[in-house]
C-alpha positions in Angstrom: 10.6 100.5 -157.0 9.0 101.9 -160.2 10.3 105.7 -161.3 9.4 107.9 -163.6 11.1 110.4 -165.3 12.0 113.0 -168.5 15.5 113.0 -167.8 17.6 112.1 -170.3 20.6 111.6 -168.9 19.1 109.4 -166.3 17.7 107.2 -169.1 20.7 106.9 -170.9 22.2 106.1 -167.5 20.3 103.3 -166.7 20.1 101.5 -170.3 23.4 101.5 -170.4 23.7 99.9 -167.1 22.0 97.2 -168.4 23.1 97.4 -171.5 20.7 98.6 -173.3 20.0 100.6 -176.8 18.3 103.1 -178.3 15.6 102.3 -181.2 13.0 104.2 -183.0 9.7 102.2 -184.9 10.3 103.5 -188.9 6.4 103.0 -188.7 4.9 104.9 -186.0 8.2 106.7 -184.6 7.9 105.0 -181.2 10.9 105.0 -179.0 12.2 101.5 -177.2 14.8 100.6 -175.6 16.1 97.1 -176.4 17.9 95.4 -174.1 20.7 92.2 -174.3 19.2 89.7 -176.2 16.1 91.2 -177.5 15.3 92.1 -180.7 14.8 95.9 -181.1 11.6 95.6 -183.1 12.9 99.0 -184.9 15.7 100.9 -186.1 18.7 101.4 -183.8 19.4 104.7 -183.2 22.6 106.7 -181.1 21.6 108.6 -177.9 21.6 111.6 -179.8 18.4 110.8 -181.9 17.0 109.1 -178.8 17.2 112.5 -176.8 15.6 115.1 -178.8 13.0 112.4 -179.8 12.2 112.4 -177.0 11.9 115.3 -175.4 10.0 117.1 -178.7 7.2 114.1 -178.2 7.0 114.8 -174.7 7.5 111.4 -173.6 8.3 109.3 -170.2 10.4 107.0 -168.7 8.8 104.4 -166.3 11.2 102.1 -164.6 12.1 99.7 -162.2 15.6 101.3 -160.2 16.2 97.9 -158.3 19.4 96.3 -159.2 19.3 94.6 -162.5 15.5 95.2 -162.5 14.9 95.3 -166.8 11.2 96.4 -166.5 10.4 99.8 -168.4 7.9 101.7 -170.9 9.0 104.9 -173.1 6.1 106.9 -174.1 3.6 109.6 -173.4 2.4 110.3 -169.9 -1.1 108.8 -170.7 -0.2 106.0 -171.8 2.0 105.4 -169.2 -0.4 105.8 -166.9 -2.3 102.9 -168.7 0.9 100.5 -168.6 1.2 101.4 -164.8 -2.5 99.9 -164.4 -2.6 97.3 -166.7 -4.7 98.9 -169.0 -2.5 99.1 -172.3 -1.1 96.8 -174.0 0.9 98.9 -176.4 4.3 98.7 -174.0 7.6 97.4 -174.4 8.8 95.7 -171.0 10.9 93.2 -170.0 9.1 91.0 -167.5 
């Protein structure tokens, strides 16, 4: 079932379940989370860049919460409302 949330600590939780990491776009800021085996497209950064990044852009965390599900989007609530319907194309997800 898809979530979203603003909680940090329930991020960090479950990208590190899966094994994921922290990055940051040195172009337009954007925060990803790379998991195993992908690329992360940016800069790696530590949880503790990650966090406040993300709470001062006012960002959310949409994600699957099945067991081993890999599908998620980090970024502001309008555009996660477009990656919910389709309509943007300017997501990072796992398929």
């Amino acid at each position: 079932m898809m979530r979203t949330t603003q909680d940090v600590v329930e991020i960090r939780r479950w990208a590190e379940a899966r094994g994921g990491r922290p990055c940051r776009d040195e172009v337009d800021g954007r925060l990803v989370i790379a998991l195993p085996g992908e690329p992360c497209g940016a800069r790696e950064v530590g949880w503790d860049e990650f966090e406040p990044t993300f709470c001062i852009l006012g960002c959310v965390f949409v994600y699957d919460d099945a067991p081993g599900a890999q599908r998620m989007f980090v970024g502001t609530p309008e555009a996660a409302r477009d990656w919910m319907t389709g309509a943007g194309r300017c997501e990072r997800a796992s398929p």
